[in-house]
N, C-alpha and C positions, 0 to 999 in steps of 0.2 A: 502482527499476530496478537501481542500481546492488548492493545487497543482495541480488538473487535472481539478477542475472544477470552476464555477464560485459564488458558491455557498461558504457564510460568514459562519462559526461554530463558536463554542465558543472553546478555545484551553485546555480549562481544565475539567474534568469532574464533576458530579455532584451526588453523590449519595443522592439517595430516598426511602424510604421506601413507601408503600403502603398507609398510613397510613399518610404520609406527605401531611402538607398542598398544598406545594407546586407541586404537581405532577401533577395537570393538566397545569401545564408553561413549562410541559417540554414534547413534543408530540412522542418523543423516547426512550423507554427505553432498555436497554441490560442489561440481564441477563444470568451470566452462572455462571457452576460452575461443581463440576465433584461428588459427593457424594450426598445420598440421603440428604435433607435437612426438614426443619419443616413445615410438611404443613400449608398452609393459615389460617386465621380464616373466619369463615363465612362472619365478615364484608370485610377481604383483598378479598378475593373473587367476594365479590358486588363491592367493589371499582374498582378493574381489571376489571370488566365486564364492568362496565359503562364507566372505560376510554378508554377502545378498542370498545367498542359500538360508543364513541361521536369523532370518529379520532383520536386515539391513536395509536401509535404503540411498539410492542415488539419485540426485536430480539433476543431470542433463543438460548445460545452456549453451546456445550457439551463440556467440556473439556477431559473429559475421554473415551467418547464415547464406551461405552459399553451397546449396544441396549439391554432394560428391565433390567437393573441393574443401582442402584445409583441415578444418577441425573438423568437420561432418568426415569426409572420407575416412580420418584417423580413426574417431571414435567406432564407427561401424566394423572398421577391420578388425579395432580391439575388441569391441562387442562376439564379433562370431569367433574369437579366440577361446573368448572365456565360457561363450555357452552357445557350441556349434550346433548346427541347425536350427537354433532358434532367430538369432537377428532382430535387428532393431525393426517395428513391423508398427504400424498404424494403430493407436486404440479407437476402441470404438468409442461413438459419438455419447452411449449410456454408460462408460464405465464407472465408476465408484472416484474415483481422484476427483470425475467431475461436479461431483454432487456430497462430497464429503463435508461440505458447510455448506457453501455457494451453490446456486443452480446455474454452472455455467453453459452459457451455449455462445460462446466465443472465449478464443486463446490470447491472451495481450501479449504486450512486447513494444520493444521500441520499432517496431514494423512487422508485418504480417506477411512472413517468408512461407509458413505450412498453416493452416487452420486448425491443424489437429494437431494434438499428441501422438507421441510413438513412444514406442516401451519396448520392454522384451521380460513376456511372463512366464511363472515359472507355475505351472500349477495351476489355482487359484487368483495365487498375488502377481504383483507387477513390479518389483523391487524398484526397478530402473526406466525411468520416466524422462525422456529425452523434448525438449522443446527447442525450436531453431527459430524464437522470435526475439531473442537477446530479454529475456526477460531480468537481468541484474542489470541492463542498460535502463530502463524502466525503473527500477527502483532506485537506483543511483542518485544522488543528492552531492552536493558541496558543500564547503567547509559553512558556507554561509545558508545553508537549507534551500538554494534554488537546483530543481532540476538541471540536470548536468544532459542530458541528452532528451531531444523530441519526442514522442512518438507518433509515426506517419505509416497510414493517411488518418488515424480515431483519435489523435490528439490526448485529453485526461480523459476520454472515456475510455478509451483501450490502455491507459497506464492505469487506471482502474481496474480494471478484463486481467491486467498482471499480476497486480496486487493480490487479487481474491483470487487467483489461480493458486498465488505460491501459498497462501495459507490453505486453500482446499489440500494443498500438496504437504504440507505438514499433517495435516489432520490425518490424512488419508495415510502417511507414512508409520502416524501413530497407532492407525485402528485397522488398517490396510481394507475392511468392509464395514464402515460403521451399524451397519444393519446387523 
């Protein structure tokens, strides 16, 4: 992010729980992960809801990506928890996440499970931006700076496709329409 654009980041990350005071200081969150996992309590629920209600945003990663199993079926069940009848539902192909730097017209990842983005908008925005191409697998590096995982079948041009997604996905989280 900070290499292509001009925009300041923090260089280390920060984990938070729901539940942390500190969660509304941090207006990005990322979560993945690849197995089902323990649903929300009622109160992490209302908290996620109001943090993506007041400018929050969430980005989404499957690592395993195996559509209605694991971590997909979890997330989608928590998703229609916290904001019923909306649901995790396909963005379109012109949305603003895709074109908020980058002009993208392909999703990267360490494999290419869905083409598209899914989200769940409120309004306007799209707080919550879900990708099932393990896109932190893609980015992922070792101790020694080689690639820690492939990506199959676009090799560096779709670990590329990753790259400029997640920083269209900052930008976009910062200006949610740059227009």
């Amino acid at each position: 992010l900070m290499a292509r654009t001009s925009v300041e980041a923090a260089d280390a990350r920060h984990e938070v729980t729901l539940n942390d005071r500190d969660l509304f200081t941090y207006p990005f969150l990322y979560i993945a992960g690849k197995y089902e996992f323990e649903p929300f309590t009622a109160d992490e629920i209302d908290i996620l809801r109001r943090f993506l209600s007041y400018g929050g945003f969430l980005l989404v990663d499957d690592a395993l990506g195996q559509q209605g199993y694991g971590f997909d079926k979890t997330l989608r069940q928590e998703m229609q928890k916290g904001f019923p009848g909306k649901g995790v539902k396909s963005l379109p192909a012109g949305h603003a996440a895709l074109r908020s730097y980058y002009l993208l017209r392909r999703i990267g990842g360490t494999r290419i499970v869905n083409p598209n983005l899914e989200g769940i908008t409120l309004g306007n925005d799209t707080p919550v931006i879900y990708c099932q191409n393990d896109l932190g697998g893609a980015w992922e590096r070792d101790q020694l700076g080689n690639w820690t995982n492939p990506c199959t079948p676009g090799g560096e041009e779709q670990r590329r496709d990753a790259f400029h997604l997640g920083i269209n996905l900052i930008l976009y989280a910062m200006t949610e329409n740059y227009k």
